[in-house]
C-alpha positions as CSV (number, residue, x, y, z in Angstrom):
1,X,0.0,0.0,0.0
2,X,1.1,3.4,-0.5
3,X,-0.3,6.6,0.9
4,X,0.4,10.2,-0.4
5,X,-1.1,12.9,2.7
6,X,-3.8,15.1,1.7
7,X,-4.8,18.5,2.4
8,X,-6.5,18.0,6.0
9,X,-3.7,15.5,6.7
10,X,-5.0,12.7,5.7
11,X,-3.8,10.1,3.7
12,X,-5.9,8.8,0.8
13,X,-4.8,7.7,-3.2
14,X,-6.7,6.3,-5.8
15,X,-5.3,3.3,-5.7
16,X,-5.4,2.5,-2.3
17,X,-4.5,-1.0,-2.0
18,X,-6.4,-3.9,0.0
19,X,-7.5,-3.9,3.1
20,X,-5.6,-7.3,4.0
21,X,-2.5,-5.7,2.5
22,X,-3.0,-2.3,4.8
23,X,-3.8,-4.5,7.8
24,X,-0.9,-6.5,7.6
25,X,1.2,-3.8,7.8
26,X,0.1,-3.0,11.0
27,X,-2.8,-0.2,9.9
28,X,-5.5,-0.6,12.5
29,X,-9.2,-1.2,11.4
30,X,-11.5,1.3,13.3
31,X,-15.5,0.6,12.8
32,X,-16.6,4.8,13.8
33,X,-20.4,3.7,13.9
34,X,-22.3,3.7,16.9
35,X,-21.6,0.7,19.7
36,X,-24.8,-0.5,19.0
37,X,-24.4,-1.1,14.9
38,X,-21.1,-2.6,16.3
39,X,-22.7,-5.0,18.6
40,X,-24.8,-5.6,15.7
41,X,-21.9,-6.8,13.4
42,X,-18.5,-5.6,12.4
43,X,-15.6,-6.3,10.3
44,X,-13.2,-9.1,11.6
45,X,-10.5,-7.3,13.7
46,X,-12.2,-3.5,14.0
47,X,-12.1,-1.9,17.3
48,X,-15.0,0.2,18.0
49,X,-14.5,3.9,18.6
50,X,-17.4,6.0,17.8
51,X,-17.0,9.6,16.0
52,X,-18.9,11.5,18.4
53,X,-16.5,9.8,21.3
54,X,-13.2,10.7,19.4
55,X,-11.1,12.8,21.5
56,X,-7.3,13.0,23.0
57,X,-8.5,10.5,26.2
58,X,-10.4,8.1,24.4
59,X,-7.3,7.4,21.8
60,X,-3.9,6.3,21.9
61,X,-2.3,4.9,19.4
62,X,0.9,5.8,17.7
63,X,0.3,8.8,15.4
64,X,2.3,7.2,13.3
65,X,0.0,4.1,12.7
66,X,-2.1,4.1,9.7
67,X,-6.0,4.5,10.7
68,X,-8.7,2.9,8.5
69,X,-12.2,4.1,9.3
70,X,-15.6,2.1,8.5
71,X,-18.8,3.1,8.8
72,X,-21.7,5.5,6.6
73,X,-19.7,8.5,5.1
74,X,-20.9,11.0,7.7
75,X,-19.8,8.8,10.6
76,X,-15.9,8.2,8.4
77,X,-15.5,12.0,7.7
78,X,-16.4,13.6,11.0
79,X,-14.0,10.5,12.4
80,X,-11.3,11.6,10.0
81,X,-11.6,15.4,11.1
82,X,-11.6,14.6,14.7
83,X,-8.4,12.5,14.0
84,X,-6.8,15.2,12.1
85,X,-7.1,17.9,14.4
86,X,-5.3,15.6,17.2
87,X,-2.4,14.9,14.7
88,X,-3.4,11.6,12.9
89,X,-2.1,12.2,9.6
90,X,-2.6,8.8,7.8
91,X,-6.4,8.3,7.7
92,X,-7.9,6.4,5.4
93,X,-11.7,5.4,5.0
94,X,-12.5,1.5,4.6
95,X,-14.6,2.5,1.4
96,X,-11.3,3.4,-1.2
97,X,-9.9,0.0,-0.3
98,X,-10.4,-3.8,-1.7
99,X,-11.9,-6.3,0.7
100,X,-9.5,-9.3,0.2
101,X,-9.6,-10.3,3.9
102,X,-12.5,-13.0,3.7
């Protein structure tokens, strides 16, 4: 996978790569839908972390890390924003990459 940063920071391309590729490289998988569509099914591996909750005391992983948001579109960009401003810098949302994990 390769990721070029964007203008809020985050790091998106066209060609984006798969999601088993990303993972396996140590991204982390984060479904930002509500606990309860979580409880209700998720994608193998996500950890749940609501957009609404996102802040510097419910987080902390390595800036560094890749972050891979899933969920509807509103849910991934206000996730990615919230991210941002608390200096994540490679965000990507679950929707540019290729499922190849099943």
């Amino acid at each position: 996978p390769d990721a070029t940063a964007g203008t809020a920071g985050t790091s998106v391309t066209a060609n984006a790569g798969s999601l088993a590729d990303w993972l396996a490289q140590g991204a982390i998988l984060l479904d930002v839908r509500s606990a309860a569509e979580f409880e209700q099914g998720h994608p193998e591996g996500a950890v749940s972390l609501p957009a609404d909750q996102i802040d510097r005391e419910a987080i902390s992983f390595d800036p560094s890390v890749t972050l891979i948001l899933y969920g509807d579109s509103q849910a991934v960009s206000d996730a990615a924003a919230r991210l941002s401003a608390l200096g994540y810098t490679h965000i990507l949302s679950a929707d540019l990459l290729t499922d190849d994990t099943e």
